[in-house]
N, C-alpha and C positions, 0 to 999 in steps of 0.2 A: 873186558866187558862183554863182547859178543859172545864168548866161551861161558859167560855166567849165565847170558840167555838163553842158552842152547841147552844149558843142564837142566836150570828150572821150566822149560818149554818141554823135556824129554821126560818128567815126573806129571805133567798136565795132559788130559784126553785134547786130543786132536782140536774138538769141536771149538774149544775154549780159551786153545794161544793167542795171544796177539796176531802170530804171525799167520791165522790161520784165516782169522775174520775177515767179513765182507769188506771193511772199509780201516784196514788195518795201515796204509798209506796216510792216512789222515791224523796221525799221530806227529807228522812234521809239520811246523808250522808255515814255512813256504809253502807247502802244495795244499795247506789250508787257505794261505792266501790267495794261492793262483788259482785255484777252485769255485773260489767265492768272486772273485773278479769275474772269471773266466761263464758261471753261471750268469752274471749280468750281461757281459758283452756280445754271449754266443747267441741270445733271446734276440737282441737288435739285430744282431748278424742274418738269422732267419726271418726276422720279419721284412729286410733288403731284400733278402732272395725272393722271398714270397710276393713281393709289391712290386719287383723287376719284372718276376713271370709276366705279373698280371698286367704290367703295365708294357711289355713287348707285345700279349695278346692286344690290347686293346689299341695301340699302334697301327700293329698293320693285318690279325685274324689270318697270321701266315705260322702255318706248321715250321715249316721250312725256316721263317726266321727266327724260331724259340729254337730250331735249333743251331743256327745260327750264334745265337744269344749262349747258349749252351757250349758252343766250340769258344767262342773268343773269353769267356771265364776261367776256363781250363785249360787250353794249348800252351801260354806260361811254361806250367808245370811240367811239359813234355818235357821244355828245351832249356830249361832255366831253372829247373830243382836238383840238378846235378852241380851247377853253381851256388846254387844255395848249399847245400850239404859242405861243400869242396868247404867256404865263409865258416859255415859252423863247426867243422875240426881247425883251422886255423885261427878264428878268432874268437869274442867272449861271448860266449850263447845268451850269459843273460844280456847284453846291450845290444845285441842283433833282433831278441824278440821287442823288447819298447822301440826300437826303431820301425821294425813292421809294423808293430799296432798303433803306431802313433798316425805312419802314413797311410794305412786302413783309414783311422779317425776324417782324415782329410780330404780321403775322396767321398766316403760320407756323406760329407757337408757340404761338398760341390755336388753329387747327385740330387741331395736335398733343395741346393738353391737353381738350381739347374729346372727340376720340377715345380716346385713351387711360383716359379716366377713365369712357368708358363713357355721357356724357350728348351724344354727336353723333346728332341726326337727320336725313331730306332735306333737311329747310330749313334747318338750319342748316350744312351743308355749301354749298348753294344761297348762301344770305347772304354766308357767308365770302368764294364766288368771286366775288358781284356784288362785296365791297368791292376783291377782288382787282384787279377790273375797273377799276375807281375809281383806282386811284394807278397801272394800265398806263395808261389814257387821258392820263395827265399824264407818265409815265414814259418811251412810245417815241416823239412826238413829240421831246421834249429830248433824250433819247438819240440817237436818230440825226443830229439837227443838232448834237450833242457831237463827232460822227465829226469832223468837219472841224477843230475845236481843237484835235484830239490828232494827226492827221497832212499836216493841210493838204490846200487842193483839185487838189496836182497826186495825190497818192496817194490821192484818198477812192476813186475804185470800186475801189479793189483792197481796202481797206479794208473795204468795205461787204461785197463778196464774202466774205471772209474773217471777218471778222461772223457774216455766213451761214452759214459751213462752220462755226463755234463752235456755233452755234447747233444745227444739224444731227447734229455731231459728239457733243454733248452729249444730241441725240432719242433717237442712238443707244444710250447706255451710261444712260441717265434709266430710260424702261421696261425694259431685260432687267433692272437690279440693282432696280427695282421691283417685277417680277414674282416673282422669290426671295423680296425681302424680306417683301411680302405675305402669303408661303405661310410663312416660316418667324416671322416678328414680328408680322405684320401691318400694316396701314394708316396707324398712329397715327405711328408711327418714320418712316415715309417723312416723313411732314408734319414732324416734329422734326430730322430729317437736312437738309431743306431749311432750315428757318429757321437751323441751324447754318452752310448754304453761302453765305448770304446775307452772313457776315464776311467772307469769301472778296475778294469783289467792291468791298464798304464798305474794306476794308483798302487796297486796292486804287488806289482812288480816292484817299482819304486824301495815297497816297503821290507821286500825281501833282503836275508841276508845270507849271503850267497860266497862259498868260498874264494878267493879269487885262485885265479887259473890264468896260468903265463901260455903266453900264444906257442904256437908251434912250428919255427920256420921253418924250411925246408925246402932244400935244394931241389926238389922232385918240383916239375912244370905241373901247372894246372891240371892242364888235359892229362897228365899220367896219373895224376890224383885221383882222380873223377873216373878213372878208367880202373883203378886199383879196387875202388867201392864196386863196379858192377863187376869186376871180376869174383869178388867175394862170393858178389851174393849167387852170382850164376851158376859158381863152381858147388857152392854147398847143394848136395841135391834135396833137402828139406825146404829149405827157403827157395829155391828153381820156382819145385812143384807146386808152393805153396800160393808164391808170387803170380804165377802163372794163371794157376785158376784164379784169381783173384783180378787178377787184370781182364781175365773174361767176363766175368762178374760186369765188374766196370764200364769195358766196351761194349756191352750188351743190354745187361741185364738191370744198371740205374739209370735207365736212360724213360724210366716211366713218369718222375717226375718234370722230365722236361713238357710230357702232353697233360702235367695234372691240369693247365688252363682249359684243355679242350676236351676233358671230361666233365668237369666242373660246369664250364659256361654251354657246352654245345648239345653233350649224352645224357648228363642229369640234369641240367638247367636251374644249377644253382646258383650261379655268380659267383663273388668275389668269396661270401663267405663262405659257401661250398669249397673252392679253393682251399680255405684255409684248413678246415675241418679235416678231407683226405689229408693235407700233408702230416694234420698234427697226427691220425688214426698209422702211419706209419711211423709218427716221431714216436706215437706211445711202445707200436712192438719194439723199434730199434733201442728205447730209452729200458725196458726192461728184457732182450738182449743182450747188450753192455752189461745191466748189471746182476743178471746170470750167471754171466762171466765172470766177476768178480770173484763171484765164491768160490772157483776152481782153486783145490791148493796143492794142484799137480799138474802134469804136463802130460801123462798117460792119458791114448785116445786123441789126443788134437788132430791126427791126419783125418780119423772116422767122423771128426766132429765136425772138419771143414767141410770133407765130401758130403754130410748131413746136411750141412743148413744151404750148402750150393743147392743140392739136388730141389731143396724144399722151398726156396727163392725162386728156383727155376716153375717150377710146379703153380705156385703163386703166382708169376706175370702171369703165365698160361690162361691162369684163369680168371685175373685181374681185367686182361685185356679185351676177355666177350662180355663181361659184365654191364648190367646197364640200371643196375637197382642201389642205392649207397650204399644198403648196409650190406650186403655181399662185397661192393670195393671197400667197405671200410676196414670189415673184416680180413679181408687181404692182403690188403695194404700192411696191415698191425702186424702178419705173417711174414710177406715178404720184408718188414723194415727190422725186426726179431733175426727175423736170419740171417737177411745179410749184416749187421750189424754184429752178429755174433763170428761172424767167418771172418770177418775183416779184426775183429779184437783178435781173434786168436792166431790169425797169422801176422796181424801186428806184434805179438806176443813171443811167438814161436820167433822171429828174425833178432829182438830184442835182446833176448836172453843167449843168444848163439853170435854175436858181435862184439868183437872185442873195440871199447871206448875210440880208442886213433881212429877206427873206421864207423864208428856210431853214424855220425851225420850224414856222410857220401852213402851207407847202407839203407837210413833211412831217407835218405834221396832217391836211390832205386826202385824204394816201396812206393814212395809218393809218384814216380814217375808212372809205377805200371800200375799203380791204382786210378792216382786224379789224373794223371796226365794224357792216359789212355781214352776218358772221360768225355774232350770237346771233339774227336774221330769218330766214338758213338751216338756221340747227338749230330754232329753233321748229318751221318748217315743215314740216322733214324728218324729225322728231320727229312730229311730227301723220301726215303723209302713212302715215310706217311703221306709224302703231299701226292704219292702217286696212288697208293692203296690204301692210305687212309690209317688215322692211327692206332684202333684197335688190331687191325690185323698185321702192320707195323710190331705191335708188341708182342705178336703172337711170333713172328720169327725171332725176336730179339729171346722171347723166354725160352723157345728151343732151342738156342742157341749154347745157352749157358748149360742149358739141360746136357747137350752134347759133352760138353766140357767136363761136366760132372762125372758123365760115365767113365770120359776117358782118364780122369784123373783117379775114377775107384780102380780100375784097369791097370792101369800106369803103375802106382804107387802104391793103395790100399792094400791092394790083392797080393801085389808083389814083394814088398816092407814090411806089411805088418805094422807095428809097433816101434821098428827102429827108428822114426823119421821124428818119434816124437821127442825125442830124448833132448833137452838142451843141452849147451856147450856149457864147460863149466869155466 
């Protein structure tokens, strides 16, 4: 069968194979499912994050504890997505993912009744997001090594891409019906509309059919498992580089949304639904980033592509961060969430295609580590730094930062490689 589509796909112009199309992943029906779950659940998901800002801002009007609020959603991931990965090559990806988003659904609804009733404070909004943290460190290792069950490894980047553009697509429409809601319900319903999205995906999943897969034991210890995944990725030097910059990204350079409350309420004096608006003006660049990406049907250029949209990320906080007019942040915003969005598909992409299945999860445990894990270290930081200078000029070293990183990875790798790095493992 595959040999018949490779003949008839070799007599077709390029533009017009299945295998060549934007959204050629979507011809399985599982990841049609998980797609359509996935767009309703990830909507709630963002309108939580957007309603947590806003409601740590209005807490305690401390830089310092959004970043705060920032580190204990993310640290998790540091120390506990190495464990999740290790779960996700040992046992069944698909009943590890409805496990997480079920126990997602549930802290939900404790945030929900939590606010609503009038007994939520910092720290227990703080707490909520650390456990939140807790079941994402077990949740997007397995998940993303799930991609390849549901449409296989000739279709996973397009997949992954498209992932992305969910994701993104959902940034977009999460904070603007967040920023209404807030100003007309408040905070409490956001957190409740989420734990209601979270069927959405659970439903979802349920209805997939999914081959089954015998576990994998093995005499190797935990720890030497988990140690075997970052030996991989460390050693390949395309995935190093690629990780690397990207983890700078991370510790530096996304650390803008942690102050969008106090651009929002303090430098444009727009309130809650200002709030919403920035984030969706970067959901929209990151939502049509991702799926830019999509319609790559080669792997030629990805190191040039990454040092690209870093360098232009970097360029964007820069200027993000003296800005004091909306439509200049908004436009930026849409820039920086475009780029980074697009560096992050394609070094998701590039690790993807170059891991062999046994080491799938523990690898994409690594990604997650030096992407989100990296994450709640930069909002500490960038949190502390602001309450001292304040948080535009705070972003102004976070975007030279990444800017550094850039050069040093055209340096490093671009100038020195060429084109060899882009090549996937076959």
């Amino acid at each position: 069968m595959k040999s018949d589509r490779t003949a008839v796909n070799a007599t077709v112009p390029a533009r017009f194979r299945p295998g060549s199309t934007r959204f050629r992943a979507m011809q399985h029906r599982n990841f049609q499912l998980f797609i359509a779950g996935q767009l309703i659940s990830l909507i709630g998901t963002w309108m939580q994050t957007t309603a947590q800002l806003q409601l740590v801002y209005e807490l305690t009007h401390s830089p310092a504890l959004l970043g705060v609020f920032g580190f204990a959603s993310q640290v998790p991931m540091l120390f506990l997505s190495s464990i999740g990965g290790y779960v996700g090559d040992r046992y069944n990806r698909h009943r590890g993912v409805i496990v997480t988003q079920s126990v997602s659904m549930v802290l939900a609804f404790v945030l929900a009744a939590l606010t609503l009733t009038n007994l939520i404070r910092e720290w227990e909004v703080i707490g909520i997001a650390f456990l939140v943290g807790i079941v994402n460190a077990f949740d997007v290792p397995i998940r993303q090594a799930f991609l390849v069950q549901m449409v296989g490894k000739e279709d996973l980047p397009n997949a992954i891409a498209l992932n992305s553009s969910i994701f993104n697509g959902a940034r977009v429409v999460g904070p603007a019906i967040a920023g209404f809601a807030m100003a007309w319900i408040g905070e409490g319903w956001c957190f409740f509309v989420n734990g209601i999205s979270f069927l959405a995906v659970i439903v979802a999943l349920l209805m997939m059919r999914i081959a089954k897969t015998e576990g994998k034991p093995s005499d190797e210890s935990p720890l030497r498992s988990v140690i075997q995944g970052f030996q991989f990725a460390m050693g390949d030097l395309p995935m190093r580089s690629a990780l690397l910059l990207l983890s700078t990204l991370s510790l530096f350079g996304l650390q803008y949304s942690v102050f969008m409350p106090i651009y929002a309420n303090e430098i444009l004096k727009g309130g809650r639904r200002m709030l919403g608006l920035l984030l969706s003006f970067a959901g929209v660049g990151a939502f049509l980033g991702a799926l830019q990406f999509a319609a790559r049907a080669h792997y030629k250029g990805l190191a040039r592509w990454i040092a690209a949209t870093s360098m232009t990320c970097a360029a964007g906080l820069i200027i993000f961060s003296q800005a004091k007019t909306f439509w200049l942040c908004a436009v930026v915003l849409f820039v920086v969430g475009f780029a980074a969005t697009s560096q992050m598909a394609a070094t998701n992409t590039l690790i993807q295609n170059r891991v062999p299945d046994e080491l799938r999860s523990r690898v994409m445990a690594v990604y997650a580590t030096m992407f989100m894990g990296v994450q709640p270290i930069g909002a500490l930081l960038a949190g502390g730094v602001a309450k001292r200078i304040g948080a535009p000029f705070a972003l102004t070293v976070c975007g030279s930062l990444v800017l550094l990183g850039s050069l040093i990875f055209i340096v490093r790798v671009v100038m020195r490689l060429g084109e060899t790095q882009t090549v996937p493992a076959d």
